[in-house]
C-alpha angles and dihedrals in degrees: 000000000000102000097044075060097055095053096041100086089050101052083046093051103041119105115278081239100050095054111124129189095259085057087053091054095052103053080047083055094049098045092054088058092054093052095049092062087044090063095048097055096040113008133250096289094074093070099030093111097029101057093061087058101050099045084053093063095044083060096049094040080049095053088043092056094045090055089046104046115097100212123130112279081245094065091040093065096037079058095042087058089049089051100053086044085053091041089052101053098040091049086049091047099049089044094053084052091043088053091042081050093053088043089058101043090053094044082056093054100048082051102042077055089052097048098043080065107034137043115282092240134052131234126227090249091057094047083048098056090040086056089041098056086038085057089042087043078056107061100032075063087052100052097042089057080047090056096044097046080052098050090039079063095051094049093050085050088044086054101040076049087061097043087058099042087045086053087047098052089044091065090043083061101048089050093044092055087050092051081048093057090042092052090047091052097054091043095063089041088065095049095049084045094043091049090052086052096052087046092053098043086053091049083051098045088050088049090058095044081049090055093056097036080066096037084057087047093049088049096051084046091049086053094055091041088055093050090045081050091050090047091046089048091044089053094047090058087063095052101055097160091050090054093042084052091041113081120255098236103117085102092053093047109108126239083242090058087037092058092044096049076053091053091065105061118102097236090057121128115304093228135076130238088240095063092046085061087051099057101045079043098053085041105056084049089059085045092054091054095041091057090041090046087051096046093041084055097048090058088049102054091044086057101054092044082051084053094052083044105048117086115248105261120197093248121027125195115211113221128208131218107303107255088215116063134183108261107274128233084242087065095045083041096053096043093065084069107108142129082304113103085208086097088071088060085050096058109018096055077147093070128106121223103258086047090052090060088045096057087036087060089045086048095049083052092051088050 
């Protein structure tokens, strides 16, 4: 305030034309103190109308001396950046006065209210209840700082809580992806298990078709071996002396000697004992896989119910096909073969009669 006083006759005296910015400022300076005495002896409506207007003409003095200075463009605009910082804070500073301004005035007012309906001054019971709800203000304030720093600790364990269940859940994910591919593989493996079974079960289904397919060719040899028989017998009966020489052991051949006297004329069966073989034998073999591949699939498909079932565990260990297996009914079934020709009823259900001796004589052979 001084020293805005000292500097305030030189700016004023100085030449229109030798007035610089800085000098602006200071008469701005100086006005501003005026004012402000003037709003503490009168209040800030005395120079409401006034201050717009002479702000106004501080502006345009400041843009009259900008046009006149000589200095170097250079030094104008670092002046005109000093000047918007000035103006700034000038402008920040008078607008915080004019708000505490605004603050008092409303503060006299609500006390001008009071007093017009209470006593002017207070009593010592009053001052007492004003520092009693300022104590109890106090320590509402208190409690409430106590209860957030409380919940603010909830939340942080609340947090550290979902970290955990979000690892948690991580690793939930990871096993259940594992359990996923598992599941996947077996899955394939069933389908390539259950094709070769469907494969089997068609080679199996042609191998039958091939069986009757024989039998009906047996029977149809059987037909023409029962006519040549006729004709034969027919032609007997016109030999009588031949029949009454000839020795009568045709009742004591066996089935067996009967089938191979058949077995010489020339109409007999087109296929040899050896690829009848061939064929039971290469069926039972289909037979064996078939049982192997069902019981391989059963498994299987156990194991993967036991899978869905199962809860999920953190590690899980992925078995393989157990190396040990109960005994299969291809093994119980294979061990009934023997010198009996029985076996051939067991798995051959497909064979005629005559065939069955047949195979019962190849069998005998074998043995």
């Amino acid at each position: 305030m001084d020293g805005g006083g000292g500097g305030l006759p030189t700016a004023l005296e100085k030449n229109a034309a030798e007035l610089t910015v800085m000098d602006v400022y200071d008469i701005a300076s100086a006005v501003g103190q005026e004012f402000e005495r003037v709003i503490d002896q009168h209040g800030c409506e005395a120079i409401a109308r006034l201050m717009p207007k002479v702000v106004r003409v501080l502006e345009i003095l400041e843009v009259l001396v900008s046009r006149n200075h000589i200095n170097p463009e250079m030094e104008e605009r670092k002046h005109q950046k000093e000047l918007e910082l000035v103006e700034d804070v000038w402008r920040g500073e008078a607008q915080d006065l004019l708000t505490q301004i605004a603050q008092l005035q409303e503060e006299n007012k609500q006390l001008m209210t009071n007093l017009s309906h209470k006593d002017i001054n207070f009593t010592e019971e009053e001052f007492q209840k004003h520092e009693g709800m300022s104590e109890r203000e106090r320590q509402v304030m208190k409690k409430l700082k106590e209860v957030v720093d409380k919940q603010r600790d909830e939340i942080r364990a609340k947090d550290r809580e979902l970290g955990l269940k979000n690892e948690d859940v991580e690793a939930l994910q990871q096993q259940q992806n594992r359990l996923m591919k598992i599941n996947h593989d077996l899955r394939h493996r069933i389908t390539v298990v259950e094709a070769q079974g469907k494969a089997l079960i068609e080679q199996k289904v042609e191998l039958e078709a091939y069986l009757q397919t024989k039998e009906q060719e047996m029977g149809t040899l059987r037909a023409e071996l029962g006519k040549l028989r006729e004709k034969l017998q027919g032609e007997d009966s016109q030999n009588g002396e031949e029949i009454q020489t000839e020795p009568n052991n045709d009742d004591c051949l066996s089935e067996s000697e009967k089938m191979a006297m058949d077995l010489k004329d020339p109409n007999r069966p087109r296929f040899t004992l050896q690829e009848l073989r061939d064929v039971l034998h290469e069926r039972n073999e289909l037979k064996s896989k078939v049982f192997l591949l069902q019981e391989e699939l059963l498994y299987y498909k156990s194991e993967e119910t036991e899978e869905e079932t199962r809860p999920p565990q953190p590690t899980p260990i992925i078995q393989s096909k157990p190396s040990t297996q109960p005994e299969s009914g291809i093994k119980r079934l294979t061990c009934r073969f023997g010198a009996s020709s029985d076996c051939v009823l067991i798995l051959c259900p497909f064979v005629s009669t005559s065939v069955y001796h047949i195979i019962c004589q190849s069998f005998a052979e074998i043995m």
